[in-house]
C-alpha positions in Angstrom: -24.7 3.0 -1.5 -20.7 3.4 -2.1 -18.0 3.8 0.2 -17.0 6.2 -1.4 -18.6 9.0 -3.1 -20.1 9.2 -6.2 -17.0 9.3 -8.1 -15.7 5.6 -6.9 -14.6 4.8 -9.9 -12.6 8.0 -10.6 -11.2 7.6 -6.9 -9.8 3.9 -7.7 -8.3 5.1 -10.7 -6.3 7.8 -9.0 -5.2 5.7 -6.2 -4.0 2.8 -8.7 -1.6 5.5 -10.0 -0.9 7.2 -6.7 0.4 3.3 -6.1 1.9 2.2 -9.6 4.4 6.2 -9.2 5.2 6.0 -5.6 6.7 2.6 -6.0 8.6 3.1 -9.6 9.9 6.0 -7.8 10.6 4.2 -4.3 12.2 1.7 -6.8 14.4 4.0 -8.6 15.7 6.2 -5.6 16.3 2.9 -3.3 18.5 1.2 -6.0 19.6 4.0 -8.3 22.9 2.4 -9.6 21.0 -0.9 -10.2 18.2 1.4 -12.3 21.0 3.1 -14.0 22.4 -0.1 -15.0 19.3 -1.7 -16.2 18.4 1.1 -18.2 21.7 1.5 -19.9 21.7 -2.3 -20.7 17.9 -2.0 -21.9 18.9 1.2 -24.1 22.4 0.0 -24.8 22.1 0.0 -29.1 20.3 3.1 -29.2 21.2 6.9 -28.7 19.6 7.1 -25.4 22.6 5.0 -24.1 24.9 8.0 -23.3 21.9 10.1 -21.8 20.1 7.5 -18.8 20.9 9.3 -15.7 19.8 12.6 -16.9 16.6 10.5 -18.9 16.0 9.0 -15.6 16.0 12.4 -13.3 13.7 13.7 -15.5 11.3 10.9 -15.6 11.7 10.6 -11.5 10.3 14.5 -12.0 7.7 13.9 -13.6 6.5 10.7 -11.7 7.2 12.7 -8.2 4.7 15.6 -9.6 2.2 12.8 -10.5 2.2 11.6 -6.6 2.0 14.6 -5.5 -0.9 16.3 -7.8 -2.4 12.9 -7.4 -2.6 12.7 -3.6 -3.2 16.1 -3.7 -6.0 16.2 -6.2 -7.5 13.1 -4.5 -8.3 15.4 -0.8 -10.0 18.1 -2.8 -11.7 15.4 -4.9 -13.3 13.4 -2.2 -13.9 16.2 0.8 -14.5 19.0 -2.1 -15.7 17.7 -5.0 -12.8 19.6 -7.0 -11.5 17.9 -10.0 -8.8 20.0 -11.5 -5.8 18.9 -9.7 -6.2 15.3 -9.9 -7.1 15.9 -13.5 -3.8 17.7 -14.0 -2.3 15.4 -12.0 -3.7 12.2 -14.7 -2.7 15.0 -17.5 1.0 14.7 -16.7 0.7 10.7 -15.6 -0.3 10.4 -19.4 2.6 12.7 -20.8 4.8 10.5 -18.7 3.2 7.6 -19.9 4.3 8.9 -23.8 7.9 9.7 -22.5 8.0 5.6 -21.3 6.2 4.3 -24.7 8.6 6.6 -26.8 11.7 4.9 -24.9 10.3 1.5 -25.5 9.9 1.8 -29.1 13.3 3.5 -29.3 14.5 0.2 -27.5 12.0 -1.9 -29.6 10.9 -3.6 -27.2 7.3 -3.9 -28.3 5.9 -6.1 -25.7 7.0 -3.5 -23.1 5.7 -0.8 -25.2 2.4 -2.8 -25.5 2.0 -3.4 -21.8 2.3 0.8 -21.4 -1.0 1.1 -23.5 -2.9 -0.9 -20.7 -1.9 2.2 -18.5 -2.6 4.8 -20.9 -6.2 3.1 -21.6 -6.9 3.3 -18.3 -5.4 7.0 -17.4 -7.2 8.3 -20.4 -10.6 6.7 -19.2 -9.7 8.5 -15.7 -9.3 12.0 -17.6 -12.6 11.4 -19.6 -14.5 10.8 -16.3 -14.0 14.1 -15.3 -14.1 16.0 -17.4 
């Protein structure tokens, strides 16, 4: 017995990063100048410097199309038994994932870039299970 379906463990994948976007997006629009200000200090010796706000709308893109496809993909996927939006939905979570790791090794900061694997690891596991 579950309560859930029988995809529980592809359900509590999808909700982990239904929670981990919403609130780096809450995060970002709620403080945007004090985002913009961390970013530019974390990226301040590379060429990304110049480019943060523009870096930063596109990454609030792609993390807002997660939540969405996510939440989305997460109705069909327990009342339907669909899985192709939520898996498109994990699909771009893991491209976004890549945009963060590139930045971090740009930035070389290599713990940060190593604590974006866990994430991956675990969104790549969520694709695999359905597929």
């Amino acid at each position: 017995m579950s309560i859930f379906n029988k995809h529980s463990a592809e359900i509590l994948i999808v909700l982990f990063f239904i929670i981990t976007y919403f609130f780096s997006v809450f995060e970002k629009v709620t403080d945007w100048k004090g985002t913009v200000a961390y970013y530019t200090n974390h990226f301040e010796k590379t060429v990304l410097q110049k480019m943060i706000s523009i870096l930063l709308i596109l990454i609030l893109i792609f993390e807002i199309s997660v939540v969405i496809l996510l939440t989305i993909g997460l109705y069909y996927l327990v009342l339907d038994n669909t899985f192709i939006v939520v898996k498109i939905g994990l699909e771009i979570s893991a491209i976004t994932l890549l945009m963060f790791l590139i930045g971090q090794r740009i930035a070389k900061d290599y713990p940060g870039a190593m604590n974006i694997t866990v994430y991956f690891i675990l969104n790549i596991i969520g694709i695999y299970l359905l597929t």
